[in-house]
MIPA-493259 format. One record per residue (C-alpha): residue number from 1; residue in three letters; x, y, z. Coordinates in nm, 2 decimals, decimal comma, padded with zeros to 4 digits. Layout:
num	residuo	px	py	pz
NUM	Ala	X	Y	Z
...
***
This chain:
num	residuo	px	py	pz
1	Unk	16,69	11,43	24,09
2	Unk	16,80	11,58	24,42
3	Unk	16,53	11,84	24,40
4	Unk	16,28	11,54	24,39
5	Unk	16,46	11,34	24,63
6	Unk	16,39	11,68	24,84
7	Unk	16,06	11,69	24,79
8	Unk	16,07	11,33	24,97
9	Unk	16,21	11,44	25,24
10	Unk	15,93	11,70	25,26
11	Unk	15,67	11,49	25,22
12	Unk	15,77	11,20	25,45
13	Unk	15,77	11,46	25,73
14	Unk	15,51	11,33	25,99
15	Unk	15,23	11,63	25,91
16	Unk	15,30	11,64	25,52
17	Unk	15,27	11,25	25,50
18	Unk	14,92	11,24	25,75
19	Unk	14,76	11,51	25,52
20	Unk	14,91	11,33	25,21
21	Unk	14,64	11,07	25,38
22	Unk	14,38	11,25	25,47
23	Unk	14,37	11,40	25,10
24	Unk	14,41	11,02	24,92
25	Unk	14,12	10,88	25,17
26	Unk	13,93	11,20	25,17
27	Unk	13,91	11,16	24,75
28	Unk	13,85	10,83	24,75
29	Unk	13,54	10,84	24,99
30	Unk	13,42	11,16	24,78
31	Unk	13,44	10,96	24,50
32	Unk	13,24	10,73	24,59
33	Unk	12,90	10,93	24,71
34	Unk	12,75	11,03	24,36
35	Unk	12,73	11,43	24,29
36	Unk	12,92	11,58	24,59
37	Unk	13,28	11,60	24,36
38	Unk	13,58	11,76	24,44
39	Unk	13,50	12,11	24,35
40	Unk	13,24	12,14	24,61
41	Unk	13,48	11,93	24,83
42	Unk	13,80	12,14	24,82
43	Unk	13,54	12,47	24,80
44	Unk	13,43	12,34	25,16
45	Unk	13,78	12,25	25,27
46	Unk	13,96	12,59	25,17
47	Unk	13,91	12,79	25,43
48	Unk	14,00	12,53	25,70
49	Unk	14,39	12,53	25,53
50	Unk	14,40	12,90	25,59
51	Unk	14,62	12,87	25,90
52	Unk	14,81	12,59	25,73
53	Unk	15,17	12,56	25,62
54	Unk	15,09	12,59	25,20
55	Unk	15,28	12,27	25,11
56	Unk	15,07	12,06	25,33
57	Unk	14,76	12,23	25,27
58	Unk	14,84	12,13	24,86
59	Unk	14,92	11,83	24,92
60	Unk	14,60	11,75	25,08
61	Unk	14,37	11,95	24,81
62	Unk	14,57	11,72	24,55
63	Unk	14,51	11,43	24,70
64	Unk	14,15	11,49	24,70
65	Unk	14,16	11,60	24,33
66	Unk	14,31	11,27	24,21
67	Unk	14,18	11,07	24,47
68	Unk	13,83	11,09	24,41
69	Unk	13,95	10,96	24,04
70	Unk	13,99	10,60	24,21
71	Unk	13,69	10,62	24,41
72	Unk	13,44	10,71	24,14
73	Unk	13,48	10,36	23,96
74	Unk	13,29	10,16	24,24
75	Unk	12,94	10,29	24,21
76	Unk	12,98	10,32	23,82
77	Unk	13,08	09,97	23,84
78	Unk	12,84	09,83	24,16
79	Unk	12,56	10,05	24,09
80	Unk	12,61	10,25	23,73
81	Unk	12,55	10,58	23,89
82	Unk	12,88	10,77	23,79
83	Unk	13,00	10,88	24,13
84	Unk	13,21	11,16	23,98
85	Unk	13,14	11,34	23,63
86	Unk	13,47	11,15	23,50
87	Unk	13,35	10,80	23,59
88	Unk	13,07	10,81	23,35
89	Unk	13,23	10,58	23,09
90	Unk	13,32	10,36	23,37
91	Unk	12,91	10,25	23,37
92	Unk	12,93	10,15	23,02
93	Unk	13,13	09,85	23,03
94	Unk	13,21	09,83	23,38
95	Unk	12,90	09,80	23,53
96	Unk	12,80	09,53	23,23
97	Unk	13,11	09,36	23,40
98	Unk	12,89	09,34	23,73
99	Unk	12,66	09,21	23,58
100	Unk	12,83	08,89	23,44
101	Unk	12,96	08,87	23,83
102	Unk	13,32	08,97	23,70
103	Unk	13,30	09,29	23,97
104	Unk	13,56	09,22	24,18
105	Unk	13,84	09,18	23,83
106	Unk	13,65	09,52	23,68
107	Unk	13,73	09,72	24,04
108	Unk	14,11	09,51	24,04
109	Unk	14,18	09,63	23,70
110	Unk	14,04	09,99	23,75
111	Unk	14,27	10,02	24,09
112	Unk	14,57	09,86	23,93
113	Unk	14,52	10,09	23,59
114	Unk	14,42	10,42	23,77
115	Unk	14,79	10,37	24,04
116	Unk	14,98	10,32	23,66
117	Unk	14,84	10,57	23,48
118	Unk	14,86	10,81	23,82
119	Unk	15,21	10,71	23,87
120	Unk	15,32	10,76	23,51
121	Unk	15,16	11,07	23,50
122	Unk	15,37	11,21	23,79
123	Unk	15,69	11,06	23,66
124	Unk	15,59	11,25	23,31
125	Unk	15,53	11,60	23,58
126	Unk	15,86	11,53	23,68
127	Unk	16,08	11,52	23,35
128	Unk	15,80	11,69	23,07
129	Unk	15,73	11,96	23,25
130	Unk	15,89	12,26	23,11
131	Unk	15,88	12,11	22,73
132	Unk	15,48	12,04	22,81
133	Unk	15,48	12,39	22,92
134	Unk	15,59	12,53	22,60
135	Unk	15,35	12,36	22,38
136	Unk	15,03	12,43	22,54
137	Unk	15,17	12,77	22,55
138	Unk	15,17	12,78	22,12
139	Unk	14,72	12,68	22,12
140	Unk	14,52	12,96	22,07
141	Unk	14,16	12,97	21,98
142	Unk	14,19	12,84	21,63
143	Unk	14,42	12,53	21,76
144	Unk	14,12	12,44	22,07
145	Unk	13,83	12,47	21,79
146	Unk	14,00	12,22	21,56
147	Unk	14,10	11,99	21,82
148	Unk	13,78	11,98	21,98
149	Unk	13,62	11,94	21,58
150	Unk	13,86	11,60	21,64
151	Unk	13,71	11,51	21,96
152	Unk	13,36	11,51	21,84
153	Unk	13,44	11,32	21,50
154	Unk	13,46	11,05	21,71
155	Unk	13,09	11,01	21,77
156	Unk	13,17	10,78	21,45
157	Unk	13,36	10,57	21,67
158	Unk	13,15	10,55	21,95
159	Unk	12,81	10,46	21,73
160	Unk	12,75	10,14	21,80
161	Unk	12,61	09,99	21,43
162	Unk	12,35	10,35	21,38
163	Unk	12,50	10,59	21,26
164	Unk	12,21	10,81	21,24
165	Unk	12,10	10,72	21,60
166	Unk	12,46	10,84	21,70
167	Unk	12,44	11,16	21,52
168	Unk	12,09	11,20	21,71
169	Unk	12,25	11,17	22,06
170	Unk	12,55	11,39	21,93
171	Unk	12,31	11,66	21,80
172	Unk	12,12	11,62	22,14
173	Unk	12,39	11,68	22,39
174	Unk	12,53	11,99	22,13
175	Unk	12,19	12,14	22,22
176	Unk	12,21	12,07	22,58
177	Unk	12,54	12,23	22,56
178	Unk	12,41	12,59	22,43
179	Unk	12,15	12,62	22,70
180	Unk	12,26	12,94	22,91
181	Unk	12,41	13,25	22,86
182	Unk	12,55	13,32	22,55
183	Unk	12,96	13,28	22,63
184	Unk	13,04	13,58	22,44
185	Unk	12,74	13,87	22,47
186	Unk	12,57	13,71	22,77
187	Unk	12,23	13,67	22,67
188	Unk	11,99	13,37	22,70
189	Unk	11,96	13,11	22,49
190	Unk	11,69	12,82	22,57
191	Unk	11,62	12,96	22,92
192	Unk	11,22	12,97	22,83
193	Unk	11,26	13,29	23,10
194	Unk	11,35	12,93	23,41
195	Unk	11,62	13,13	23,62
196	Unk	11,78	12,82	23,68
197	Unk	11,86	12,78	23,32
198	Unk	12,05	13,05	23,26
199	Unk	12,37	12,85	23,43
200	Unk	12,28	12,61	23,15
201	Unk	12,24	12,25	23,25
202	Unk	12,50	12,12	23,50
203	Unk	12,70	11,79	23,44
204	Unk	12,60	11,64	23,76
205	Unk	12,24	11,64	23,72
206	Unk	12,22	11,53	23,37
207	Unk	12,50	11,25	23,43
208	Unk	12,29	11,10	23,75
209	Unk	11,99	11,14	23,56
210	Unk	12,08	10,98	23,24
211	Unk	12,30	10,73	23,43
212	Unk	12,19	10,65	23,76
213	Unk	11,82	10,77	23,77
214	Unk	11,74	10,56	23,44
215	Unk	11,88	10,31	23,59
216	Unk	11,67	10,31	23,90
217	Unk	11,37	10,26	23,64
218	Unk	11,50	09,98	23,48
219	Unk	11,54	09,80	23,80
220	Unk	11,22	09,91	23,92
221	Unk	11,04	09,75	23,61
222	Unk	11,25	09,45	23,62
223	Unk	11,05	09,09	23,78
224	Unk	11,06	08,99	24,08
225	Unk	11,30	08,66	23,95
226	Unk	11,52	08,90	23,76
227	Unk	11,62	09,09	24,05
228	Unk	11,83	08,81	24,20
229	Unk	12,20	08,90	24,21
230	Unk	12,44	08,64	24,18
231	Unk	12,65	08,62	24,51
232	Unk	12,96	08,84	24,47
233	Unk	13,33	08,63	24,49
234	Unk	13,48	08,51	24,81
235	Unk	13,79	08,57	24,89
236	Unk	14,09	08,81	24,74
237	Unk	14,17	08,58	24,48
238	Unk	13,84	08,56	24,35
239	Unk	13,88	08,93	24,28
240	Unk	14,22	08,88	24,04
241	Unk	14,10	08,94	23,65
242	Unk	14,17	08,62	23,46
243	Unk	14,50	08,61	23,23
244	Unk	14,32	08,70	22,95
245	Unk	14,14	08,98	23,09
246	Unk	14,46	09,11	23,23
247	Unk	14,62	09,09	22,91
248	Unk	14,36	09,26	22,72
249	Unk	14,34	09,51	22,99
250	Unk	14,79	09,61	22,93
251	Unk	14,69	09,82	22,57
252	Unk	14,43	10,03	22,70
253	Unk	14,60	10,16	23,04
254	Unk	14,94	10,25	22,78
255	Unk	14,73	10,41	22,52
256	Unk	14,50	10,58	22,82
257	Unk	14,77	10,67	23,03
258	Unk	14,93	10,88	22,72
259	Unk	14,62	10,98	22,62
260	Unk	14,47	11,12	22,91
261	Unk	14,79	11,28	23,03
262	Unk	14,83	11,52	22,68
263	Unk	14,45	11,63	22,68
264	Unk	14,53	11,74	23,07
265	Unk	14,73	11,97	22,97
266	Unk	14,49	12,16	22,80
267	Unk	14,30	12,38	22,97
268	Unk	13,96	12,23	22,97
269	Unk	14,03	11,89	22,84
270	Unk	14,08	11,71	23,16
271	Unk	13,98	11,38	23,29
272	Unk	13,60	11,37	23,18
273	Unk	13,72	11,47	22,80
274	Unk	14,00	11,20	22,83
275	Unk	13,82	10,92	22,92
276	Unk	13,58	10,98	22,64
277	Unk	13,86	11,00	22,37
278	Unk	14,04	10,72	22,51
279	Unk	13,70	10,45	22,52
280	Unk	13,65	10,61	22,14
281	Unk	13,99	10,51	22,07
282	Unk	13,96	10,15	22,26
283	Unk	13,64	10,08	22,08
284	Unk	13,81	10,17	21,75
285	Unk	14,11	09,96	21,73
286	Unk	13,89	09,62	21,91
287	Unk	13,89	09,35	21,70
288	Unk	13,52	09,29	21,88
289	Unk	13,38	09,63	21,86
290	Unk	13,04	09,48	21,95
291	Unk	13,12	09,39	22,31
292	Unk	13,14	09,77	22,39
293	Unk	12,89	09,79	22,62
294	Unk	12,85	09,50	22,74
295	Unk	13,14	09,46	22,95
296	Unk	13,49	09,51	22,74
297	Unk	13,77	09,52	22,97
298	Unk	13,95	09,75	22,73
299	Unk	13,61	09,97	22,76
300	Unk	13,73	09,95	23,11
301	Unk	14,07	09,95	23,14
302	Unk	14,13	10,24	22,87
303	Unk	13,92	10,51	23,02
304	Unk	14,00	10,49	23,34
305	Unk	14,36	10,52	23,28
306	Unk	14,28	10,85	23,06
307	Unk	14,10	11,03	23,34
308	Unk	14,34	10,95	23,62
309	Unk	14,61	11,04	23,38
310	Unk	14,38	11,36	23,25
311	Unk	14,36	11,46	23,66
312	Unk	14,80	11,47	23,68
313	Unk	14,87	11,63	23,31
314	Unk	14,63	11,91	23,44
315	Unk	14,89	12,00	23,72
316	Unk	15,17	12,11	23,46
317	Unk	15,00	12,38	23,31
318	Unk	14,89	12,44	23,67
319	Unk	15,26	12,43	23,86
320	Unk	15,48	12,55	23,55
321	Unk	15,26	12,80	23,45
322	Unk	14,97	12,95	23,67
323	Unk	14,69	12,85	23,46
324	Unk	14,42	12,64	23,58
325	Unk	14,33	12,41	23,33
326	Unk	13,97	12,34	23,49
327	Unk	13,79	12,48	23,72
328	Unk	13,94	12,22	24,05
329	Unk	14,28	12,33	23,95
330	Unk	14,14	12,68	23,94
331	Unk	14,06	12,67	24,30
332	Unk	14,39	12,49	24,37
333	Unk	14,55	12,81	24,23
334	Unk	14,33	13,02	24,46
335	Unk	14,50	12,81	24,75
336	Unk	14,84	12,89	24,67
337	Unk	14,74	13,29	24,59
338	Unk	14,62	13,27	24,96
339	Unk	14,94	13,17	25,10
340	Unk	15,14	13,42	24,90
341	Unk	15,28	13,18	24,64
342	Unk	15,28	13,23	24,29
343	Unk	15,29	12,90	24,10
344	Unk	15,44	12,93	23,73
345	Unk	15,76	12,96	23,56
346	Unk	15,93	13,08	23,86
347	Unk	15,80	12,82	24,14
348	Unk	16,11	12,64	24,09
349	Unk	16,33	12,90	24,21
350	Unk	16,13	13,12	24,41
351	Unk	15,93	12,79	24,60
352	Unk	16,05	12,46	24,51
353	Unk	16,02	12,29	24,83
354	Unk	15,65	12,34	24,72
355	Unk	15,70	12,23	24,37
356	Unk	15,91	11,93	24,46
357	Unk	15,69	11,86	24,80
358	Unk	15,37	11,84	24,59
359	Unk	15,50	11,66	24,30
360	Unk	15,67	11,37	24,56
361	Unk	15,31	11,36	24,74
362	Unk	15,16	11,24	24,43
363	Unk	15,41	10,94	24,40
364	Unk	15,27	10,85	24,78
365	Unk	14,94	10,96	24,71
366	Unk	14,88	10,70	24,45
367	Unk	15,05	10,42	24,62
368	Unk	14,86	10,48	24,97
369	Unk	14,53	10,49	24,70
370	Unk	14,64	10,16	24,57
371	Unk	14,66	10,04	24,93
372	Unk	14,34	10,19	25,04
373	Unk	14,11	10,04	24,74
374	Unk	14,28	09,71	24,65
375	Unk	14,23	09,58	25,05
376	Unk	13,85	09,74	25,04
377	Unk	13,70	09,62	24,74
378	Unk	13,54	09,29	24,93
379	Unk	13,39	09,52	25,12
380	Unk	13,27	09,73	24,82
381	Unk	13,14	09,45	24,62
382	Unk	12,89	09,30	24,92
383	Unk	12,68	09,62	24,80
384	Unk	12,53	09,35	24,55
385	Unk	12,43	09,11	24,82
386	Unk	12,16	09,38	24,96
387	Unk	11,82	09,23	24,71
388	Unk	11,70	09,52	24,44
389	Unk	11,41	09,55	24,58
390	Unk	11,58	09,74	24,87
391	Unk	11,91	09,86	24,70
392	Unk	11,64	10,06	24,42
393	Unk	11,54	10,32	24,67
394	Unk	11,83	10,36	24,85
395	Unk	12,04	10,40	24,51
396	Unk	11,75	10,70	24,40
397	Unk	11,81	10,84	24,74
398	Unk	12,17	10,86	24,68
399	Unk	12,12	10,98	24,40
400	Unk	11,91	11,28	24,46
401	Unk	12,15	11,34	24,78
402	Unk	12,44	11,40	24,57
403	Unk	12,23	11,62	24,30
404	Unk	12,13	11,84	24,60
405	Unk	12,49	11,85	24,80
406	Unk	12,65	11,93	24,45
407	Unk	12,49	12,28	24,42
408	Unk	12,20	12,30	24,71
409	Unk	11,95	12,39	24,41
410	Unk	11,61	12,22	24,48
411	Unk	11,62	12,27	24,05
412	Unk	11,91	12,09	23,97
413	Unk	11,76	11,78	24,17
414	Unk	11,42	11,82	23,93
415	Unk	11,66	11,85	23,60
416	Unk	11,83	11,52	23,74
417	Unk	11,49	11,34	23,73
418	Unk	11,38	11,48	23,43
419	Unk	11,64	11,36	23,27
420	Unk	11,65	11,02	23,45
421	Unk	11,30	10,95	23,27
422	Unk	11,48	11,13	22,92
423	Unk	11,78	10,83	22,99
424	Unk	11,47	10,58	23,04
425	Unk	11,34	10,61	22,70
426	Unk	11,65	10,65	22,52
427	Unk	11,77	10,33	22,68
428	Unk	11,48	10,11	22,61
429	Unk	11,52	10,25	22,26
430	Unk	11,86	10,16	22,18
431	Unk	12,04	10,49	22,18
432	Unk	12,42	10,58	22,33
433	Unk	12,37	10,79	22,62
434	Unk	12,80	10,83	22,66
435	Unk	12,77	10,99	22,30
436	Unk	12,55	11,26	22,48
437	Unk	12,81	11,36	22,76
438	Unk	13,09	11,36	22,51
439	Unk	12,85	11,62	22,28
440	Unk	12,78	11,80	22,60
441	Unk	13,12	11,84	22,75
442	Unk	13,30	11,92	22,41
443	Unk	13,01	12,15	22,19
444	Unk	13,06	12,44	22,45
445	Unk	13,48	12,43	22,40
446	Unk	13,40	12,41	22,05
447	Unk	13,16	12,71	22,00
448	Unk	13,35	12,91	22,22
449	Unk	13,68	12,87	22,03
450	Unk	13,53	12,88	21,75
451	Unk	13,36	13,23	21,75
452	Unk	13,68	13,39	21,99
453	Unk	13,88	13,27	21,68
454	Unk	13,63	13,46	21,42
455	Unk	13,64	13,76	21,67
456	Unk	14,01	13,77	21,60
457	Unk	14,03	13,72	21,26
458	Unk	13,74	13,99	21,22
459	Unk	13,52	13,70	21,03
460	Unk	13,79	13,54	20,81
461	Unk	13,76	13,17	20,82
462	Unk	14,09	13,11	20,76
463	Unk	14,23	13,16	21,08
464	Unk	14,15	12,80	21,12
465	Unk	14,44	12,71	20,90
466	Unk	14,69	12,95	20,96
467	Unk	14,93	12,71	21,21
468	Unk	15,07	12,36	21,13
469	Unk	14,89	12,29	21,49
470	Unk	14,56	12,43	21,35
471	Unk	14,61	12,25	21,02
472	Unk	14,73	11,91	21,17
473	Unk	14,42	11,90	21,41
474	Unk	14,19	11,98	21,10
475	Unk	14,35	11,70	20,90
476	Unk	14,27	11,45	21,22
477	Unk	13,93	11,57	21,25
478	Unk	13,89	11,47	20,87
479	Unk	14,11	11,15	20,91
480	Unk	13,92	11,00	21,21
481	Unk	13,57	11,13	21,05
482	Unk	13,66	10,94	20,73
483	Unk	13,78	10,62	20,92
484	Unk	13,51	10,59	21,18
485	Unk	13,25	10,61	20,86
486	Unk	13,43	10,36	20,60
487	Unk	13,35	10,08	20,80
488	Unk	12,98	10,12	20,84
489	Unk	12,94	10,21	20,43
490	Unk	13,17	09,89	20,40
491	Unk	12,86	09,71	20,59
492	Unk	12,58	09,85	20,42
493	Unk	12,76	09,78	20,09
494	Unk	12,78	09,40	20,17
495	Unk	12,46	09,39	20,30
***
């Protein structure tokens, strides 16, 4: 305690607490413009913290990292165009929330459950870490395959009534996933001889496209009388959920929050894969499983908890150990190389006014976040006064903006409109475009794992079952595989 309680002292410094700032406002506002993310945004920023003392310029790459966390909800919400890669489950329900002119409770709860789940997270950093530490330490390749096998048996969850229509979208974004170069022997797979292809097909694109390009055709083909938005709620306390959607909204940020925080510890999990898992799980134990997508508050609530929870957990593997457990945190342990710091086991006693200083900015960091969204979101929600007719090209514009800045390839901006048009028709037909990005983001972990495991065990399949960490994984996968299936043969039976 008087380590942390140092770190304070640290941190309330007048140049730690101004770039404690800087970072939190910096991630918001990053958050918020769709495609430019914090990768490219700490990328940009490294150099300029060169000359800077190495607590202070962590403390302001964090609070860009987490920061952008908060600021990603409004245009998923406002506009359904997922400003940052993890804020694409945020459009399923909370834009539907917009909708019904209940944004200004859907951006309340998402500030009030991203400060808990943050602040939670940083109190777990505090205590957990060396314990966390150790058991991330015990997954190899055979634990990762299995637990990913878990992650995408819950496309059973996540199918909204069809089954096969979910399997579809699952078996879609698994292919999208393999596009590239082979992770193990390098060669192409799915290219068709496109250059561009052979980095495989970047999140950012296909999450605008699908998302907030489809989108922009919907609107576009919507009547004149259907573009009318109903005036957005005057006042703060119009913005304060209702009891009920408050209490409905307390589950999902716990189960989120715990959630979100374990799968950041793994390297690769993170807040995109948390989110996903946690509006799975939400959707799974609703007594109303229908009203996913179409503006749940626990669709809400839940996810957002997991990826600003996702975003802290990845720290510990980070700080306590030195490995990066995505590629932000990756470039955060570039930052610290630079200024001759080492972080791992020994950070505590070689650097901990670094450790402590860093770990204290996130308590501040998320309450000056709190402060900077909760005051804002009037501001935020008058976006849905400007008439469709003119917000429709300004969102593609944004859109195609943020494809560009993300990766300045002219290509990546043609994949995000090919696949707006893809998102189009899949809409109009009824199919789950979140089951897509979950397929997507967790197919590549899974093939990898899978084959490095094989390459270990020269070909014997039994390496899968040779832990009780391997073994319990396997038994979840089956477990939430059976469950998320009983109910729909349940259905057809009755019917």
């Amino acid at each position: 305690m008087d380590a942390l309680l140092n770190g304070f002292s640290i941190v309330l410094s007048g140049e730690n607490l101004m770039y404690c700032f800087i970072g939190a406002f910096l991630g918001t506002v990053v958050g918020i413009l769709p495609g430019l993310g914090p990768l490219t945004t700490i990328a940009i920023l490294l150099p300029i913290t060169f000359k800077m003392d190495v607590t202070s310029a962590i403390i302001m790459l964090s609070g860009i990292y987490y920061g952008v966390a908060y600021g990603g909800t409004v245009t998923s919400v406002l506009m359904r165009i997922p400003g940052e890669a993890s804020s694409v489950v945020t459009c399923l329900d909370g834009y539907e929330m917009a909708r019904k002119g209940r944004a200004g409770p859907a951006l309340f709860i998402a500030a009030v459950g991203s400060f808990v789940a943050g602040t939670l997270g940083v109190i777990a950093i505090t205590f957990l870490s060396p314990p966390l530490a150790k058991m991330v330490l015990a997954f190899g390749p055979s634990e990762y395959a299995m637990m990913m096998l878990a992650g995408l048996s819950m496309v059973t969850y996540m199918s909204g009534g069809s089954l096969p229509r979910a399997l579809l979208m699952a078996a879609f974004g698994l292919l999208l996933g393999t596009i590239g170069l082979d992770p193990m022997n390098m060669t192409p797979r799915l290219t068709f001889d496109i250059l561009t292809l052979s980095d495989g097909v970047n999140l950012v694109p296909l999450a605008i496209g699908l998302f907030g390009l489809s989108e922009v055709l919907f609107m576009a083909r919507r009547d004149e009388s259907e573009l009318k938005i109903l005036a957005p709620p005057k006042g703060m306390a119009a913005f304060l959920p209702t009891a009920e959607e408050a209490r409905r909204s307390v589950g999902p940020v716990g189960r989120g929050t715990v959630l979100g925080f374990l799968v950041g510890l793994l390297p690769g999990g993170g807040a995109v894969i948390a989110s996903f898992l946690s509006y799975a799980v939400e959707r799974k134990l609703s007594r109303n499983p229908e009203e996913f997508g179409k503006g749940a508050v626990e669709g809400l609530a839940g996810p957002e908890a997991a990826n600003n929870a996702g975003t802290t957990g990845a720290f510990v593997p980070l700080l306590c150990m030195g490995i990066p457990a995505n590629a932000i945190t990756a470039l955060l342990l570039g930052a610290f190389m630079i200024h001759g710091v080492a972080p791992g086991p020994q950070i505590l006693e070689r650097a901990p006014e670094v450790f402590w200083g860093v770990v204290a900015s996130m308590y501040i960091g998320n309450i000056m976040l709190l402060v900077l969204n909760l005051p804002l979101i009037g501001m935020f929600v008058k976006i849905l006064d400007i008439p469709r007719v003119y917000l429709t090209p300004m969102i593609l514009l944004v859109c195609l903006i943020g494809v560009y800045s993300n990766s300045g390839n002219p290509a990546d901006v043609v994949v995000a409109v090919v696949f707006g048009f893809v998102g189009y028709y899949l809409r109009r037909h009824g199919f789950d475009l979140g089951i897509v990005i979950l397929a997507y983001v967790l197919g590549p972990i899974f093939e990898r794992s899978v084959r490095q495991a094989l390459s270990i065990s020269d070909g014997d399949p039994m390496i899968f079952l040779h832990s009780k960490l391997s073994i319990g994984f396997a038994l979840a996968a089956a477990v939430i595989l059976i469950a998320g299936l009983w109910p729909k043969r349940a259905a057809v039976a009755k019917a």
